[in-house]
C-alpha positions in Angstrom: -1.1 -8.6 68.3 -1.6 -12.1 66.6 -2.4 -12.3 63.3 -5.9 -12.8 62.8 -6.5 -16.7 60.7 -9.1 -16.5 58.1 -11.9 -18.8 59.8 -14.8 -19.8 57.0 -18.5 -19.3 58.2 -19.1 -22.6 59.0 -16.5 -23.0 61.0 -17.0 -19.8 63.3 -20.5 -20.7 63.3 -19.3 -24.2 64.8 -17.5 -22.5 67.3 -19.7 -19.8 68.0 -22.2 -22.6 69.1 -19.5 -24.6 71.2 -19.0 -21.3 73.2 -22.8 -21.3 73.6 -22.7 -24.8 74.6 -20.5 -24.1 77.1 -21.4 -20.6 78.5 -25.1 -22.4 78.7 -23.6 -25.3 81.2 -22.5 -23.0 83.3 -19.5 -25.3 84.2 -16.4 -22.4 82.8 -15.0 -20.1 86.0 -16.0 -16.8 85.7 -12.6 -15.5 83.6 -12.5 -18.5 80.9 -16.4 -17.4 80.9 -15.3 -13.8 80.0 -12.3 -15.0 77.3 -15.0 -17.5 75.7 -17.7 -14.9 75.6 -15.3 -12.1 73.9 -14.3 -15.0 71.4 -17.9 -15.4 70.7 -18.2 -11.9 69.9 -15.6 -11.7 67.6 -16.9 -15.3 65.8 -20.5 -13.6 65.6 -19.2 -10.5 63.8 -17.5 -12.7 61.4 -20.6 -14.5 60.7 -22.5 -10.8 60.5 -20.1 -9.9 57.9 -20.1 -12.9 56.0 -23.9 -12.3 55.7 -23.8 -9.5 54.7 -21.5 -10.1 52.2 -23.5 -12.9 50.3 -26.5 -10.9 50.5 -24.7 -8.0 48.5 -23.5 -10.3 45.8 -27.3 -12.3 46.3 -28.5 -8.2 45.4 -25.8 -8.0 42.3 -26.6 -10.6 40.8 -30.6 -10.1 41.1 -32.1 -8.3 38.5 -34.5 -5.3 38.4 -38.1 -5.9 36.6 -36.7 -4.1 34.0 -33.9 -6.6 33.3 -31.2 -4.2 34.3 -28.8 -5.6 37.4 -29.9 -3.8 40.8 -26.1 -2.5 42.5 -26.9 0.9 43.6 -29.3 -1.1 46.3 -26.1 -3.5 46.5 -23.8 -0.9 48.2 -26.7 0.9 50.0 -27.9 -2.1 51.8 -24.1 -3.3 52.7 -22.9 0.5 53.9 -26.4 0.5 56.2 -25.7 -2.6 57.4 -21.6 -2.4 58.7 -22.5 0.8 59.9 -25.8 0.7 61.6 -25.9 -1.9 64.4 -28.7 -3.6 65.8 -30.7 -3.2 68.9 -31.3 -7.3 69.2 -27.5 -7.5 68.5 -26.6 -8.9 71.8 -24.7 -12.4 71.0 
């Protein structure tokens, strides 16, 4: 298996909408179609997680009326959302 290259948010976001590009033209044969469309996959679940991530730390660093830091809500929100995918979650 190749070892996986730490891509930053924008740049799998870049290349998540270059796959889009080209899956939208219609102009890839069906199997570079199928390779570019699992890529895509595993470029938008980088992106998911990344989002999630900076809302957590968003959440950690927010405080509660009371002044006191909210980070029970922090784990909560991040466990919920790893673990429960969505129905719109096709691409």
């Amino acid at each position: 298996m190749a070892e996986k290259k730490t891509v930053s948010f924008e740049e799998a976001l870049r290349e998540l909408e270059d796959i889009a590009e080209k899956l939208e033209r219609g102009t890839l044969s069906l199997e570079d179609s199928i390779t570019a469309y699992e890529r895509g996959m595993e470029l938008k679940k980088v992106c998911s997680e990344r989002l999630v991530d900076a809302e957590a730390k968003i959440e950690f660093l927010s405080k509660a009326p009371t002044g006191e830091t909210v980070k029970a809500t922090v784990k909560k929100k991040k466990e919920e959302s790893v673990s429960k995918p969505l129905e719109e979650d096709l691409f």
